[in-house]
NUPA-406205 format. One record per residue: x, y, z of N, C-alpha, C in turn; residue number from 0; residue in one letter. Coordinates in Angstrom, 3 decimals. Each point is the difference from the previous one (the first is absolute). Layout:
! residues N
(rec (X; Y; Z); (X; Y; Z); (X; Y; Z); NUM; "a")
...
//
This chain:
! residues 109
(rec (5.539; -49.264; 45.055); (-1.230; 0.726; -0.237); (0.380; 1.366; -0.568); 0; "x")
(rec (-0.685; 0.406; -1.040); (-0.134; 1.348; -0.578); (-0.064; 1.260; 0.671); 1; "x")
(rec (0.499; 0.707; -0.194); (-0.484; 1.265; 0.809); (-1.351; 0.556; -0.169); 2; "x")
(rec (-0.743; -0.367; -1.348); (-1.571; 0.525; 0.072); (-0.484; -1.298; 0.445); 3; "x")
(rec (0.307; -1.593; 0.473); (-0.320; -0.802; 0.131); (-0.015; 0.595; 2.259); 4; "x")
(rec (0.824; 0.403; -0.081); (0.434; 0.544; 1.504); (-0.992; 1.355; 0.359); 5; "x")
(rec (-0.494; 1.036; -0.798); (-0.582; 0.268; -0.033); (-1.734; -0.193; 0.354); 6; "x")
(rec (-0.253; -0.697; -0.687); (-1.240; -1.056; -0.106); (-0.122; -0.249; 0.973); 7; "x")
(rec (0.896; -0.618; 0.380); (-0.610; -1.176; 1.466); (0.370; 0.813; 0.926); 8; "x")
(rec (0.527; 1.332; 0.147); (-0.128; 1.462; 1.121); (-1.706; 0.263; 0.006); 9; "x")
(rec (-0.554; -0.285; -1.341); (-0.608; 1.187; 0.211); (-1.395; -1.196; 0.304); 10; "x")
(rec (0.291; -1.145; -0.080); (-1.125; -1.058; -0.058); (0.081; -0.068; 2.101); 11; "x")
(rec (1.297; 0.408; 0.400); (-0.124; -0.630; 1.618); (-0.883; 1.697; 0.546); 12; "x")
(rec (0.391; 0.417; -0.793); (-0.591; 1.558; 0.414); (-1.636; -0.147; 0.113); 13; "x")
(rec (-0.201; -0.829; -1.142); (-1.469; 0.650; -0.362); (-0.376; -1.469; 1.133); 14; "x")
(rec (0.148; -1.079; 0.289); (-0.059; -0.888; 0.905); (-0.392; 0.832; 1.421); 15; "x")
(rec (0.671; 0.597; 0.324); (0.186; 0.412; 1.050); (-0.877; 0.834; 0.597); 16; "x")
(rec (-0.740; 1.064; -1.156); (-0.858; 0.826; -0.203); (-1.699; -0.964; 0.192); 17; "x")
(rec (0.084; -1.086; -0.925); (-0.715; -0.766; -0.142); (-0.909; -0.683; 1.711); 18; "x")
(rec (1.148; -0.423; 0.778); (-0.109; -0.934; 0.852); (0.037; 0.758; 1.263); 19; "x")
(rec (0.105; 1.494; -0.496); (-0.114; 1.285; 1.413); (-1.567; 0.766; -0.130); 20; "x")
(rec (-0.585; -0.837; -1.001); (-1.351; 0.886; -0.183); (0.225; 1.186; -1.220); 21; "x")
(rec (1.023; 0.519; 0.171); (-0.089; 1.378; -1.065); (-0.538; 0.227; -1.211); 22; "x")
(rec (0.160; -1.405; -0.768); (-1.061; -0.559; -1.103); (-1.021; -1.103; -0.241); 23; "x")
(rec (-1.177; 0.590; -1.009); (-0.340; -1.590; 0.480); (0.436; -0.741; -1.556); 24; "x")
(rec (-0.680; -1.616; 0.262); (0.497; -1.210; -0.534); (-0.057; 0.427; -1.436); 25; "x")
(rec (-0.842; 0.782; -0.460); (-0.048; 0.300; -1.744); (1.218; 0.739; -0.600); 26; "x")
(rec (0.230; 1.036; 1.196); (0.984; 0.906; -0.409); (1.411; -0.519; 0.035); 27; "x")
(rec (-0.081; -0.924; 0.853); (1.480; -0.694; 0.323); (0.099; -0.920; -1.426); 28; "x")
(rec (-1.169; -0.588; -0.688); (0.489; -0.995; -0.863); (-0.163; 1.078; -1.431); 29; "x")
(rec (-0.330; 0.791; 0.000); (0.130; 0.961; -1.011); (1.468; 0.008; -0.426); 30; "x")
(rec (0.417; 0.636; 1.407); (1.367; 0.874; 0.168); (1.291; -1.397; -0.195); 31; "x")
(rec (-0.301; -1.180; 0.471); (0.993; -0.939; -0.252); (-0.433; -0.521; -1.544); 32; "x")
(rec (-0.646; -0.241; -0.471); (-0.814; -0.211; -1.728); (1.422; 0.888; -0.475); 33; "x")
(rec (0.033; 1.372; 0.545); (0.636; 1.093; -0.871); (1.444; -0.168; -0.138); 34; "x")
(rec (0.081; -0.494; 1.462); (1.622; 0.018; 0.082); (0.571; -1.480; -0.448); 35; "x")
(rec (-0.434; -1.111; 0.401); (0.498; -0.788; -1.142); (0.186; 0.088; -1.301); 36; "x")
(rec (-1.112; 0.706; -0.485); (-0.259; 0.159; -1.273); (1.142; 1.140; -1.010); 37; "x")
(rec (0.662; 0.371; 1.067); (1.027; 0.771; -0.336); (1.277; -0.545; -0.046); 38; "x")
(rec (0.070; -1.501; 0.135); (1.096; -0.661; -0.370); (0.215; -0.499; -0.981); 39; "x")
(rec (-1.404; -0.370; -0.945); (0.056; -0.525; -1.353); (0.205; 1.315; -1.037); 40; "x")
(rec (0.706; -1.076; -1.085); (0.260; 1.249; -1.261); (-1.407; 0.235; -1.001); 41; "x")
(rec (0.247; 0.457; -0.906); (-1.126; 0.734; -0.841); (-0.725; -1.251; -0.534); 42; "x")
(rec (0.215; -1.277; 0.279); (-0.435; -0.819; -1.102); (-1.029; -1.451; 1.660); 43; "x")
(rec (0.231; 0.863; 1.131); (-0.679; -0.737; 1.321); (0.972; -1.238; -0.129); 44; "x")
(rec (1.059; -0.296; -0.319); (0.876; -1.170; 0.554); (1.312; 0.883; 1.084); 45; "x")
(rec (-0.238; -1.043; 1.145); (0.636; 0.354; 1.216); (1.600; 0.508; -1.001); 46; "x")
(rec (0.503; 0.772; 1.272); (1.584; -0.247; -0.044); (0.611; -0.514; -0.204); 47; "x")
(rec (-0.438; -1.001; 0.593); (1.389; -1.104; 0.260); (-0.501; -0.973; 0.013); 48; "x")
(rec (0.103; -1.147; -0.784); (-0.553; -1.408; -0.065); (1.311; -1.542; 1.015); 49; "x")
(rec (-0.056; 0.280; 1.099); (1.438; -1.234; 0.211); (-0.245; -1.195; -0.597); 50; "x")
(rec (-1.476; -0.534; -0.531); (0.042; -0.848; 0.217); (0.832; -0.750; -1.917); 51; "x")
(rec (-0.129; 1.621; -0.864); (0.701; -0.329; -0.623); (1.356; -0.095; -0.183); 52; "x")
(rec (0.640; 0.953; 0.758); (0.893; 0.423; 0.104); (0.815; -1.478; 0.636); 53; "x")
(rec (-0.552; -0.568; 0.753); (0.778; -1.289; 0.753); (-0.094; -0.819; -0.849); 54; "x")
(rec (-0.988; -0.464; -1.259); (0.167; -1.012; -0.679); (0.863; 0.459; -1.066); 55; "x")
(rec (0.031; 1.351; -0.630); (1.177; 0.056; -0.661); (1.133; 0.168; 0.582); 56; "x")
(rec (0.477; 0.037; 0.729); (1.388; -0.194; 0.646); (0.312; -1.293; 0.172); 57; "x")
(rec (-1.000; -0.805; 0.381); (0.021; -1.368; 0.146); (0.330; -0.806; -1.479); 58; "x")
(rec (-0.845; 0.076; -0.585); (-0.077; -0.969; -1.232); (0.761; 0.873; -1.134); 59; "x")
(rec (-0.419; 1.267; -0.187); (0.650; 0.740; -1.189); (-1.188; 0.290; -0.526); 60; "x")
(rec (-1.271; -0.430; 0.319); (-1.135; -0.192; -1.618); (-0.538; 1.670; -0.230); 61; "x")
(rec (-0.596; 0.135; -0.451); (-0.344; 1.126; -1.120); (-1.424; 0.385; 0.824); 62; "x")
(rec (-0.344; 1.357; -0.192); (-1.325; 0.090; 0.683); (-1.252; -0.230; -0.815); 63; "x")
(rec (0.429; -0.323; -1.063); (-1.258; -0.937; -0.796); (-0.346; -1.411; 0.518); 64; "x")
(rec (1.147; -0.380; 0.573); (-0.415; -1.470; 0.130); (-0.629; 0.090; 1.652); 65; "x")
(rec (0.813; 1.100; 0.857); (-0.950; 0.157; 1.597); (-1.593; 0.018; -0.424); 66; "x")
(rec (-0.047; 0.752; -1.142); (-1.071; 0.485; 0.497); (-1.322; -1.635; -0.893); 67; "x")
(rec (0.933; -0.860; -0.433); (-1.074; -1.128; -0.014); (-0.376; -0.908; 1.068); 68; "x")
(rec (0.436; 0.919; 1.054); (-0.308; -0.975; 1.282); (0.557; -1.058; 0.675); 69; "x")
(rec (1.026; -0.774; -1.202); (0.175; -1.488; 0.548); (1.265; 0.498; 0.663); 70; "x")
(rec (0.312; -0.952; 1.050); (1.269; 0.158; 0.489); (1.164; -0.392; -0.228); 71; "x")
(rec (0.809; 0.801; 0.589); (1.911; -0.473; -0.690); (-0.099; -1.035; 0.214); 72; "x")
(rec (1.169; -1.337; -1.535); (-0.225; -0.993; 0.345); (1.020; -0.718; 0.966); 73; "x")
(rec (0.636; 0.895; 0.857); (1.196; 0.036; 1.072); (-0.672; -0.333; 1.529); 74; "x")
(rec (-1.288; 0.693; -0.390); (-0.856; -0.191; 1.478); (-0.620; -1.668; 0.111); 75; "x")
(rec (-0.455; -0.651; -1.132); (-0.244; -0.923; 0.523); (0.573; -1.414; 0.524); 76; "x")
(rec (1.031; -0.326; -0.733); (1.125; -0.827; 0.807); (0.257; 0.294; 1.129); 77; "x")
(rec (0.337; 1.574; 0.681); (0.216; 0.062; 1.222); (-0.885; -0.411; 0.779); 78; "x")
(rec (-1.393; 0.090; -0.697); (-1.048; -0.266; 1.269); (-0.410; -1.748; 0.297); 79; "x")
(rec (0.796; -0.571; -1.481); (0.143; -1.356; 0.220); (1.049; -0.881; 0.987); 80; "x")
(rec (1.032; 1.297; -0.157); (0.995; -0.984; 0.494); (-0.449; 0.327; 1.967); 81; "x")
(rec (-0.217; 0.832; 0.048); (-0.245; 0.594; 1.536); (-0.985; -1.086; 0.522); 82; "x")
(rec (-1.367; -0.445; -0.422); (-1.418; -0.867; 0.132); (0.907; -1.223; 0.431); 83; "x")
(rec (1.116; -0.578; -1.153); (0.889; -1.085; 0.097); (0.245; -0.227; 1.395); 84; "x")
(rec (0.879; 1.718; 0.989); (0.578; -0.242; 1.103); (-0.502; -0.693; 1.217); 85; "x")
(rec (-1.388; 0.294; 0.027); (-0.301; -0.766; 1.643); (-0.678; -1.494; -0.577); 86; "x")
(rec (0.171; -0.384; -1.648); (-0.575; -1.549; 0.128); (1.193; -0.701; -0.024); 87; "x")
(rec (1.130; 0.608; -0.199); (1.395; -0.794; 0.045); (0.512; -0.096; 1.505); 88; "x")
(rec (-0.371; 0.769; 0.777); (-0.053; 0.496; 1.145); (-0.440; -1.388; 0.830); 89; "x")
(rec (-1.373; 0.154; -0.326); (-0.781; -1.306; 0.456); (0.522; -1.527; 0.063); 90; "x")
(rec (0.235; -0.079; -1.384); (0.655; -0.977; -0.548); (0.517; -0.948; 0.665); 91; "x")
(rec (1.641; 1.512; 0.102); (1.265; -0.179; 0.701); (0.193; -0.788; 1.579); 92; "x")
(rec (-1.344; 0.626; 0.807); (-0.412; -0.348; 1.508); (-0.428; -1.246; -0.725); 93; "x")
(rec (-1.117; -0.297; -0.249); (-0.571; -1.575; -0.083); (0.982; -1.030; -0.448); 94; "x")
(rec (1.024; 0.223; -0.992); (1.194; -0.953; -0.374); (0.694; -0.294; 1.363); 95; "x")
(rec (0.224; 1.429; 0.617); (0.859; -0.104; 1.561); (-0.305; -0.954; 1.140); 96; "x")
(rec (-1.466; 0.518; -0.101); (-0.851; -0.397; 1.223); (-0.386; -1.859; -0.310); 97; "x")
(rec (0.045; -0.626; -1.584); (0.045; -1.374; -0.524); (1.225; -0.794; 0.260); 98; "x")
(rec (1.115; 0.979; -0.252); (1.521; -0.484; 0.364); (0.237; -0.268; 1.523); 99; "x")
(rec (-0.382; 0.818; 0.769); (0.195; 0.434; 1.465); (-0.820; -1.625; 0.604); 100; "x")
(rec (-1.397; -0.382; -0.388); (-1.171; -0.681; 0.413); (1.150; -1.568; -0.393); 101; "x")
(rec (0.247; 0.152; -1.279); (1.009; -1.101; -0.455); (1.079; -0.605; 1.132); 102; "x")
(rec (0.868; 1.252; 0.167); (0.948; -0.512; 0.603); (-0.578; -0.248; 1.434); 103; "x")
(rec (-0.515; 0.300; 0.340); (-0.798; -0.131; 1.652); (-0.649; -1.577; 0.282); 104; "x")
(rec (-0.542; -0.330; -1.383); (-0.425; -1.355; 0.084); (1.236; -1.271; -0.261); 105; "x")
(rec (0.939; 0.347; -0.228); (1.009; -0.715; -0.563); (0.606; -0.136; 0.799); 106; "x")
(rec (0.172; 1.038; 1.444); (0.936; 0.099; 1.017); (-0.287; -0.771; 0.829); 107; "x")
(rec (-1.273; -0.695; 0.204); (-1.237; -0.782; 0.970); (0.621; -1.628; -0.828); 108; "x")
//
């Protein structure tokens, strides 16, 4: 975290505190937090810090033209295929067991 990011959230538990002791009421408190968030974005109202681009370019490499068309890295979706895979192979695995197991049990009779 930033030091004006550290800042911020000093001055957001402050005004909390003020808030929830009576000292202000509910308008003034959302005034005063309006202000101080609002003091984290640059001249153009886009936040600081975006992670969520920041993780897909580290991830994939892609360009922030292509984040910003929305679709997702195409790295994310195989993973989410192969993972869905794990508990039906899972399944599977028991019912082959539990067919083999039933097998030999009747064979032993």
């Amino acid at each position: 975290m930033s030091e004006r990011e550290q800042r911020v959230n000093q001055g957001l538990r402050i005004l909390d505190e003020a808030h929830y002791s009576g000292r202000i009421s509910r308008e003034e408190y959302r005034k005063r937090r309006r202000q101080l968030l609002g003091s984290l974005c640059d001249s153009h109202g886009i936040t600081a810090r975006n992670t969520l681009r920041t993780r897909i370019t580290q991830q994939g490499g892609r360009s922030a033209a292509a984040v910003a068309g929305g679709s997702p890295p195409p790295a994310s979706r195989p993973a989410r295929r192969a993972v869905a895979w794990k508990p039906l192979l899972a399944f599977a695995g028991g019912l082959l067991l539990c067919a083999l197991l039933l097998y030999w049990l009747m064979q032993a009779d």
